[in-house]
Structure formats: structure tokens, C-alpha cells
C-alpha positions in Angstrom: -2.3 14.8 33.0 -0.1 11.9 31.1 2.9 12.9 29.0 3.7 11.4 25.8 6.9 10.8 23.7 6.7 11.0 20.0 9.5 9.8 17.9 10.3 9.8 14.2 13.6 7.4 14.3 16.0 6.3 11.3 14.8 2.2 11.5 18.5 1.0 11.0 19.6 3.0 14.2 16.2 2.0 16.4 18.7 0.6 19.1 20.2 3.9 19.6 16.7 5.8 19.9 15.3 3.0 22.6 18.6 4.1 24.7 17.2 7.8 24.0 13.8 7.2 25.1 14.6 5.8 28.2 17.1 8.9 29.4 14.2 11.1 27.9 12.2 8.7 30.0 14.2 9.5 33.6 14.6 13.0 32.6 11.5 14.9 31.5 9.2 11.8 32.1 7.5 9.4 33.3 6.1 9.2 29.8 2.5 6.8 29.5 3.5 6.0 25.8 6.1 6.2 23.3 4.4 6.8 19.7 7.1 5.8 17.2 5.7 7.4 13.3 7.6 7.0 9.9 9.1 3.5 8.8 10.0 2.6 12.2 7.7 -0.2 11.9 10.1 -2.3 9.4 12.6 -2.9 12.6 12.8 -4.0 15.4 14.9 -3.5 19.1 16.6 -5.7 20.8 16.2 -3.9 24.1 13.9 -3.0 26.2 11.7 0.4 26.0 10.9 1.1 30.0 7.2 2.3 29.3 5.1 0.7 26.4 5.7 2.0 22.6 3.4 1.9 19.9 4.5 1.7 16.2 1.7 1.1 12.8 2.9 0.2 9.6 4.7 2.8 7.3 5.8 3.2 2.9 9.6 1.8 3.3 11.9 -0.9 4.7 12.2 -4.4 4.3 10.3 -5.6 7.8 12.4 -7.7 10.0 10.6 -10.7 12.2 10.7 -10.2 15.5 13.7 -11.6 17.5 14.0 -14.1 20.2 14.4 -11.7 22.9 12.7 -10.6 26.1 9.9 -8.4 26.5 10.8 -5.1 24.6 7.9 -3.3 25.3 7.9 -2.5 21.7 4.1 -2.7 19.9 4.0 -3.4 16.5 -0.3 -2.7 15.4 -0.7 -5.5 12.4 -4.5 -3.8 11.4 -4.4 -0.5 9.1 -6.2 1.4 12.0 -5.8 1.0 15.3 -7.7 2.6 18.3 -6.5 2.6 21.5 -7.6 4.1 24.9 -4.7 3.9 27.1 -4.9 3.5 31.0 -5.0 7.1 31.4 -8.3 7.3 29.0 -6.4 8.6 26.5 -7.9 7.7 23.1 -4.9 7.5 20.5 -5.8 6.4 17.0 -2.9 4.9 14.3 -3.3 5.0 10.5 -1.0 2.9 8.8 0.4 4.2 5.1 -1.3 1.7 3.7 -4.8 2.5 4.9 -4.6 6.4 3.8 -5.8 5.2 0.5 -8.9 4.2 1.1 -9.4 5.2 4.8 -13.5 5.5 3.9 -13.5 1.6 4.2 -11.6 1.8 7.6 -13.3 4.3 9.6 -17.1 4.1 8.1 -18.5 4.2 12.2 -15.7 6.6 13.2 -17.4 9.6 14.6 -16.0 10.3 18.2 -12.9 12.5 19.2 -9.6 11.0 19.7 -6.7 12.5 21.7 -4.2 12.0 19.5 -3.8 11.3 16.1 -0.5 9.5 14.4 -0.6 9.2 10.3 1.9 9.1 7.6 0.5 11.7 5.1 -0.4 15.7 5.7 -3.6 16.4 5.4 -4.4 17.9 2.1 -5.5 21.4 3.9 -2.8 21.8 6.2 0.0 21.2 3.1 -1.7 23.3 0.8 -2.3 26.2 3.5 2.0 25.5 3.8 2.6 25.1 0.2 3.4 21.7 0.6 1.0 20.3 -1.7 2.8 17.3 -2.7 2.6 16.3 0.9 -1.0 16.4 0.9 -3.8 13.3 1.3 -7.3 14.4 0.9 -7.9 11.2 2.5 -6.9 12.4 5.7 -8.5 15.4 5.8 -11.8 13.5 6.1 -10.5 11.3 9.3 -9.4 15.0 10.7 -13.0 16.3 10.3 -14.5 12.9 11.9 -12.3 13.1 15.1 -11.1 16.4 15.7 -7.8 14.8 17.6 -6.4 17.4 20.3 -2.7 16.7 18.8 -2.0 15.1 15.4 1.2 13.8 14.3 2.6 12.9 10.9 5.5 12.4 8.4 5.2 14.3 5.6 7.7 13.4 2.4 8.8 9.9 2.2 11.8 8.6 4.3 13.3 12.0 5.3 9.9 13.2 6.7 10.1 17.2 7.5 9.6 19.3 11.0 6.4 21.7 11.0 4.3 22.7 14.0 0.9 24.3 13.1 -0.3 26.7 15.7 -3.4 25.4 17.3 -7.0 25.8 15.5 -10.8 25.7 16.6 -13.7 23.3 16.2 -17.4 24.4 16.1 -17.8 22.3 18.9 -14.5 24.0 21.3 -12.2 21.3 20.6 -9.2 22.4 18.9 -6.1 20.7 17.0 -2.1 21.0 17.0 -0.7 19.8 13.9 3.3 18.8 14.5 5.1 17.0 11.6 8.6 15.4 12.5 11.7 15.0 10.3 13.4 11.7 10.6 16.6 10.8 12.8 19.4 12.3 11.0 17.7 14.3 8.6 18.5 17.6 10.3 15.5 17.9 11.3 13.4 17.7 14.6 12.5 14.1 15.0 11.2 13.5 19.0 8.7 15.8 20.2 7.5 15.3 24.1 4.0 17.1 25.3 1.8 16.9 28.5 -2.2 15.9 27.4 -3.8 18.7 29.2 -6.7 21.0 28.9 -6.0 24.2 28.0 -7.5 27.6 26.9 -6.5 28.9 23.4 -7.4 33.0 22.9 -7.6 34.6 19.6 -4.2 35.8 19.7 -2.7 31.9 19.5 -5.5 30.3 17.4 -5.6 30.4 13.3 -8.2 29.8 11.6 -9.3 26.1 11.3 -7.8 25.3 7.6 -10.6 22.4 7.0 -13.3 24.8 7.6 -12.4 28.1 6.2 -11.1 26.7 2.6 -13.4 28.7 0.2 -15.1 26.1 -1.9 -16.2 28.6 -5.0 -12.0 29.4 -5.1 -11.0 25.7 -5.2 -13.5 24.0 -7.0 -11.9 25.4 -10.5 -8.5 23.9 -9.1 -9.9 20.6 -7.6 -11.6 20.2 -11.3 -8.7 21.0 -13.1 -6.2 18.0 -11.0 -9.3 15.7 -11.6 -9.7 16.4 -15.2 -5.7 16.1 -15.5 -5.3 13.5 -13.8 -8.6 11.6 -16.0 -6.4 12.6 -18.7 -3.1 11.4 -18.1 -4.7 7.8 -17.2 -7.3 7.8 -20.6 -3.9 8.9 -23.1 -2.2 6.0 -24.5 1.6 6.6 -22.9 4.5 6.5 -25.4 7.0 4.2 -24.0 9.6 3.2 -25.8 11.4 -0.7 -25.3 14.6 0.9 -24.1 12.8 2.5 -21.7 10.2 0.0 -20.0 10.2 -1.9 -17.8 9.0 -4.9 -19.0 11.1 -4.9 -22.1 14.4 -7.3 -22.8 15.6 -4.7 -24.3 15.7 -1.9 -21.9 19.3 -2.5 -20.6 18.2 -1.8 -17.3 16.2 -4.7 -17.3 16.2 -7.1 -13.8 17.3 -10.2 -15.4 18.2 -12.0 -12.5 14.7 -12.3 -11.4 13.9 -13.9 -14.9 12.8 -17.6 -14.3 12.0 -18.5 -18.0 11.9 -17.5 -21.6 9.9 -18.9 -24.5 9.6 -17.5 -28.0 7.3 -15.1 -27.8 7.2 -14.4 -23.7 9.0 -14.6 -20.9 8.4 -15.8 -16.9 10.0 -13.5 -14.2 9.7 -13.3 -10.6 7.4 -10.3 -8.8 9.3 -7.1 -8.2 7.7 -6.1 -4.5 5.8 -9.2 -4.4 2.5 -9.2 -2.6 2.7 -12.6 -0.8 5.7 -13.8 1.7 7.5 -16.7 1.1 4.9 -20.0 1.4 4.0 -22.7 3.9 6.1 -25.8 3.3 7.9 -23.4 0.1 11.0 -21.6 0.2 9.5 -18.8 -2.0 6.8 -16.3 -2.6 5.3 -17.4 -6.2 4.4 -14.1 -7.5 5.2 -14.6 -11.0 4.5 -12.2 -13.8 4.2 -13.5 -17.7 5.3 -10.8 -20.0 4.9 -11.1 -24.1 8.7 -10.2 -25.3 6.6 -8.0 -27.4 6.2 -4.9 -26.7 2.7 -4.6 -27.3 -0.6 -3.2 -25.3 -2.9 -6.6 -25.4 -3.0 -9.6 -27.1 -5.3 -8.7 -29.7 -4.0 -10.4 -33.6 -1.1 -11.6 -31.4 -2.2 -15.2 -31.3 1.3 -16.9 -30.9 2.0 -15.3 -28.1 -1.5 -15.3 -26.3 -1.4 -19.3 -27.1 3.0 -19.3 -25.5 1.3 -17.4 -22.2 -1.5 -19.7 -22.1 0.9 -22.6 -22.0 2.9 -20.9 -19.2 0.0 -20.7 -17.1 -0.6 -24.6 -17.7 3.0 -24.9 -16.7 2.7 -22.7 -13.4 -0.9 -24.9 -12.5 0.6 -27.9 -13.1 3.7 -27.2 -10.9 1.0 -26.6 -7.8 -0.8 -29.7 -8.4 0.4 -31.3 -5.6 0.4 -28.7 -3.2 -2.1 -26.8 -1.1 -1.8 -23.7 -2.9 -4.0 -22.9 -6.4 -2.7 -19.7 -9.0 -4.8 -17.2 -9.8 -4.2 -15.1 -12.5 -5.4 -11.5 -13.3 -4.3 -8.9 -16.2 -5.9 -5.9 -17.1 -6.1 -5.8 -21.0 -6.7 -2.1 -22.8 -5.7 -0.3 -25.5 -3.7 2.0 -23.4 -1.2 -0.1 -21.7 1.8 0.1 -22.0 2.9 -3.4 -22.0 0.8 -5.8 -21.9 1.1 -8.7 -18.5 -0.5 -11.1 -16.3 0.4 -11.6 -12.8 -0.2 -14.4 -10.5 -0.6 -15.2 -7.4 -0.8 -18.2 -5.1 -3.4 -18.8 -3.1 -4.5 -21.4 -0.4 -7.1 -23.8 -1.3 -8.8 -22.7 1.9 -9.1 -19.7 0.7 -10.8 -19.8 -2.7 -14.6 -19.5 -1.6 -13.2 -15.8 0.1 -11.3 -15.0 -2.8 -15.3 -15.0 -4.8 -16.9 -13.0 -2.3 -13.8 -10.3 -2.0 -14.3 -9.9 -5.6 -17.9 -9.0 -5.1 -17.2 -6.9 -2.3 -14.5 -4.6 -3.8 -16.4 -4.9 -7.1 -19.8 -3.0 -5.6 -17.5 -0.9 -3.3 -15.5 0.5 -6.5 -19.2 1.0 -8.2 -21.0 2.9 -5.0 -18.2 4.7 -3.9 -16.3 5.9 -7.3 -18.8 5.7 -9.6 -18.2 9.6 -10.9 -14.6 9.0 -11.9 -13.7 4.9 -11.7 -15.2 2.5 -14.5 -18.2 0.3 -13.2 -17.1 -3.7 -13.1 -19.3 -6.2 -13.2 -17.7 -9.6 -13.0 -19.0 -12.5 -14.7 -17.9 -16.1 -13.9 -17.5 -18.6 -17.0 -15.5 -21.8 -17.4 -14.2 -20.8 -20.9 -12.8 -17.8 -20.4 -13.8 -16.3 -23.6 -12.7 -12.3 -23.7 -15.1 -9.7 -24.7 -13.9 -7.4 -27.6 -12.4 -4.0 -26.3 -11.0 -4.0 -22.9 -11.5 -6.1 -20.0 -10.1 -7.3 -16.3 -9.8 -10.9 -16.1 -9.2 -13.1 -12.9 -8.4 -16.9 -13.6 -8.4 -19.6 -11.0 -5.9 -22.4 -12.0 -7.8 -25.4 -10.6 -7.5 -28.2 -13.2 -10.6 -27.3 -15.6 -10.0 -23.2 -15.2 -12.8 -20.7 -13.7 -12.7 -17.1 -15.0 -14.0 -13.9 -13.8 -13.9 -11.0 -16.4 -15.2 -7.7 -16.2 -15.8 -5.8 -19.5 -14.7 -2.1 -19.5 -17.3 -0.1 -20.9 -16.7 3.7 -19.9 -13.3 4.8 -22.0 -14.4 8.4 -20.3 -13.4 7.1 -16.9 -10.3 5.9 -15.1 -10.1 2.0 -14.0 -8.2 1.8 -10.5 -5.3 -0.6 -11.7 -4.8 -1.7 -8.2 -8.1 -3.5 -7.9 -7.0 -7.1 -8.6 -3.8 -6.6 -6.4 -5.9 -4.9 -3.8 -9.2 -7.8 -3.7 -5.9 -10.3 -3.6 -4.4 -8.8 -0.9 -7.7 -8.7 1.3 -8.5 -12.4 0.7 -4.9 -13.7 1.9 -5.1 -10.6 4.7 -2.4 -8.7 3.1 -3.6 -5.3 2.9 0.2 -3.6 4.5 1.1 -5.1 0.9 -1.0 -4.2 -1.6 1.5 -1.3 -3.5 4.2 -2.7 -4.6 7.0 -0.2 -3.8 6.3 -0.9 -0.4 7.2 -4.7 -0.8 10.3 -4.1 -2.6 13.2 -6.2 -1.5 16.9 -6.7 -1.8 18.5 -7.8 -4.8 19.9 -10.5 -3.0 16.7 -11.4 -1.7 15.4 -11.2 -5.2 18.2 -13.2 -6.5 17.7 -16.3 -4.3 13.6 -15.9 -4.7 14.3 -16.4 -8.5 16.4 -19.2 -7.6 14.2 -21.1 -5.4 11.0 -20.7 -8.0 12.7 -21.8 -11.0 13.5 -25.1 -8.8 10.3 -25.6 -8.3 9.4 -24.6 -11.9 11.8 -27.1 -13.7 9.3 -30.2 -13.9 6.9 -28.2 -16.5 8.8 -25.7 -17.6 8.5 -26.3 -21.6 11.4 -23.3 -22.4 14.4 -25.8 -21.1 13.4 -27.9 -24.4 14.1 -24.2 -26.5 17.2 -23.2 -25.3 
């Protein structure tokens, strides 16, 4: 049977773990694979691997392009999940970090074994059988039940990642599952693991008892309830934020003023912090912008001044793509409970526009079917004056010359609204979905810096704040 190398490498020292492989290779090979898990996806080598490595998406690291070098061997999987059967017949399958949260979309047809497994996240019942709750994705524990996978590898804790083998457990149908967990390079903990795909026998004495059939339901449905009703709770209270303490605030002295592009009177115009589009065709940056009332206020209810100073900044940022292939679209998400009150934006290719309406639709039906018991129900209703409904709403606005507008009224107060929806229904029309958290985009401060720079170029021919200063 084949024999497999699994590796959980520091990225900034991936030259140094190629070298490793490759003695590993000569020594206690051949190996058919190398599986690389953690962040390892935000590098890349400039040598060669001497049997073919596979690598999907992870939660840290700025992503280097590839280099011009030779062959490398080196696999980089671009889709969230990834199947593979390898020349052996091995069926391996890849989950990448940013799939585990909302792998239901993914792997809807998913229903046969896999070999092996490689994810980011525990799985909820293995961490909580180990205490580890915090490492736990409920998520996973779903795609664990649907494939069964003879070995499955993962992280665990962000970055440092932590070393746990599970012994081996049963499935009603024979199969049976080795959970193994590996620590980064440099952590002090285990990072490589090497095994042989074999069949093999497992007696009483070695098994344990299958931790995602055996949890007693009448036990954890009072906990379950309690984290949901918690949770509900911490997302339906108004949060007390002080200026000097968020984010969005001039006042917080830890603002990021050098990715400030603009300030008016009553708002101000600042680049994205973990922006969800790369730097643009034919433009030297990404044009996430974010306009943010100086303010610190919730929504723009009886604050007409500064709804009318935002609304001119928009004009501004439309009128400064005029000319270009790209068109803004706007969303906020205005309720009683923010914090501080924001619209992002976004731009988008013309191209794209007519897939941007029917994303919308998509994710707006999925979030109904799907979620319904504990997300707010949004119906989206185009208009071409943009009027707001009393109460809260999300509203998407395309900046083509005459303005379209999609707003969804809120309606439920007893129910959460998932506040990544109009990042996430972005992200899949420009085919962004490794980007749609932001703390997995973040970027340098020099990189930040120069973004700023290159945007507020750009921005200078309608920016109405150099007349104020």
C-alpha cells in the first residue's frame, strides 16, 4: 500500500521543510504524496519537492504569487474543497478554512468514503470528548459523518496548531477513523506525521467508541440550547462601546490613520482593513473603501448632515470610476444595535453586474431555507430611489450613473442577521470566497500604507474634502 507524508510547516521556513521532505523521502519513503495542512498555503518554495505535494487554503499569512521557477512539484488547490483520487486510488479530500463555514453548500452530493481527510478545524466531537472545545467546528463533524475518511488530519488552534492522535474508532458500516492533529514547525510540537494506507483489523482493545455516534443527545441538547440562546443574546444586545475604544472612532488613539484617504465634516473615507478584492486590472490598488460618520452613532436615523456628507462621498467614489471598467457597489447594514454605523464598498467589473443580481438571490433564499430557525429572513427588493424602510435594513447600491438599490427590511429583532452576508454574496460574484473574513486578508502596514497612497491618487479629481481643509 502507498505511504503518505503529512506536514504542518512554519510558512516563512517552507524551504527548509521541502529539504526535509525529500531526506524523509529517501529514508522512510517513497512517499505517493506530501499533504502540507495549516497556513502553508500563503508561501511558496523555490525548490523542488521530489514526489507531488498538495496544499488548500488556510486562516493566516499574506499569500505570496508564485515565483518564476521550475517545476516545484508544489500544488496549491484554488476551490474550497478539493477531491482527489491519486494514482494509487487513493481518494484524499481538502477543506480549505474558508469553506468550514458553510461546508453544507460545498459538499451537498458528498456521500462516499474518502481515504483521507485534511481540514483546518477539530471537529466539534472529537474537541469536546478532549476538552478542547474552543477548537471545535460543528461544521466538520457533518463532513466526518458523510465520508467516514480512514485517517483525518487537522490543525487545531490558530497558527501554533497542537499535536493529538485519537485512537482509532468504528463505523456502523466497518470502516473506522484515526484522528491526528499536528502542531506547527517550531511550536514544540509534533508537526510531520508519515503512515502507510493499509487495511487493517482494529479489536476492542484498540478501538474507542465512535465520539459522533455515542454523544447522548438528551445530555447535550440543554448545553447546545444554552450556546445558541447565548450566543442569540450577545448578537440581539446593543454593545456598549465607547469612542476610545472602537474601532471606527477618530478618537480611539489606536486608530489606523494612515489608511485614512479623506475627511469631511461629519465623515470620513478610509481604506479596507483585510480588503476583500486584490489590487485591480489596469489600477495599482484594491478599492475597498469604507465611509464612516465621525459620529459615533448606530445608523443614520435624525442624523441628516451626515447621511447627506456620506451620500456625497459615494457620488465622489462613482464618479472617480466613470471611466473605468469597474462600477461601486455599496452595502451597509443599518440597526439599532450597531456599534458604529458604516458602508463599505466594493468594486466590481462591469462584466460582472448581471452575476452580482443573481448571487444575491441565491445567498438570499439559501440564508432563508437553510437558517431560517436562528438567521433573519431577507427579502431583497430592487428600486431606483433607494428609499429606507423605517427600523433596520441591509442595503446594496450599485453606483452606475442613475443608482440601483437592493434593500432588505429586517423584520425578526428575535433573530440574529449573519453580518457577513453582503461580504460573503460579494466575494462569490468576483470568485473570492478564500477572502470573505477579513482577518484572513489582513496585510502589512506597509502594504496598507502605499494602498492608501495609491487610492487617494486616484480619488483627488472628486474628492470635495481638499476644498475643507
Amino acid at each position: 500500500m502507498s505511504r503518505y507524508l503529512v506536514l504542518n510547516p512554519n510558512p516563512e521556513g517552507l524551504d527548509k521543510v521541502v529539504t526535509k521532505a525529500n531526506v524523509q523521502n529517501q529514508k522512510n519513503g517513497p512517499f505517493e504524496a506530501v499533504l502540507f495542512l495549516g497556513d502553508a498555503y500563503s508561501a511558496w518554495p523555490s525548490q523542488r519537492l521530489d514526489v507531488p505535494s498538495f496544499v488548500i487554503e488556510g486562516k493566516g499569512g499574506e499569500i505570496q504569487s508564485q515565483p518564476d521557477v521550475n517545476e516545484t512539484n508544489y500544488n496549491r488547490l484554488d476551490e474550497p474543497v478539493v477531491q482527489k483520487t491519486l494514482d494509487s486510488g487513493t481518494k484524499v479530500m481538502f477543506v480549505g478554512a474558508s469553506a468550514e463555514t458553510d461546508l453544507d453548500s460545498h459538499v451537498e452530493e458528498v456521500t462516499e468514503p474518502v481515504d483521507i481527510l485534511v481540514t483546518y478545524d477539530w471537529p466539534w466531537a472529537i474537541a469536546r470528548q478532549e476538552n478542547y472545545a474552543s477548537f471545535g467546528n460543528k461544521q466538520i463533524d457533518k463532513l466526518v459523518n458523510k465520508v467516514r475518511p480512514t485517517y483525518h488530519f487537522a490543525v487545531g488552534p490558530e497558527h501554533t496548531g497542537k499535536f493529538f492522535e485519537n485512537r482509532p474508532f468504528r463505523w456502523s458500516d466497518g470502516r473506522h477513523t484515526r484522528f491526528i492533529s499536528l502542531g506547527q514547525e517550531g511550536s514544540g510540537d509534533k508537526w510531520y506525521y508519515a503512515f502507510k494506507l493499509e487495511e487493517e483489523t482494529i479489536d476492542d482493545s484498540q478501538a474507542i467508541a465512535n465520539p459522533f455516534t455515542t454523544v447522548s443527545r438528551k445530555r447535550e441538547a440543554p448545553d447546545d440550547e444554552a450556546v445558541l440562546i447565548e450566543r442569540k443574546r450577545r448578537q440581539l444586545e446593543p454593545k456598549v462601546v465607547s469612542p476610545s475604544e472602537c474601532f471606527f472612532c477618530l478618537s480611539n488613539p489606536n486608530v489606523e490613520t494612515h489608511m485614512i484617504a479623506a475627511i469631511g465634516k461629519h465623515s470620513y473615507l478610509t481604506t479596507a482593513k483585510g480588503p476583500l478584492t486584490r489590487p485591480l486590472k489596469n489600477l495599482a490598488f484594491t478599492g475597498h473603501v469604507i465611509i464612516i460618520p465621525i459620529q459615533h452613532i448606530p445608523t443614520l436615523k435624525d442624523h441628516q448632515e451626515t447621511n447627506a456628507e456620506m451620500n456625497k462621498f459615494q457620488q465622489a467614489i462613482i464618479d472617480s470610476y466613470a471611466n473605468t471598467e469597474y462600477v461601486p457597489i455599496f452595502f451597509e447594514i443599518s440597526r439599532a444595535s450597531n456599534v458604529h454605523f458604516h458602508v463599505q464598498c466594493v468594486p466590481v467589473p462591469k462584466s460582472k453586474l448581471e452575476k452580482f443580481e443573481s448571487v444575491l438571490t441565491q445567498k438570499a433564499l439559501q440564508n432563508n431555507e437553510r437558517y431560517h430557525d436562528r438567521n433573519q429572513k431577507l427579502e431583497f427588493e430592487k428600486s431606483e430611489d433607494g428609499t429606507t424602510p423605517d427600523g433596520d435594513f441591509i442595503r446594496f447600491t450599485i453606483g452606475n450613473p442613475t443608482r440601483t438599490y437592493f434593500v432588505a427590511r429586517l423584520l425578526e429583532p428575535d433573530k440574529m442577521i449573519d453580518l457577513q452576508f453582503p461580504r460573503r454574496v460579494l466575494a462569490v460574484t468576483l470568485n473570492l470566497t478564500k477572502r470573505i473574513y477579513w482577518n484572513q486578508c489582513k496585510q502589512p502596514k506597509f502594504v496598507e500604507t502605499e494602498e492608501c497612497d495609491e487610492f487617494k491618487k486616484f480619488f483627488k479629481p472628486h474628492d470635495f474634502t481638499i476644498e475643507l481643509s
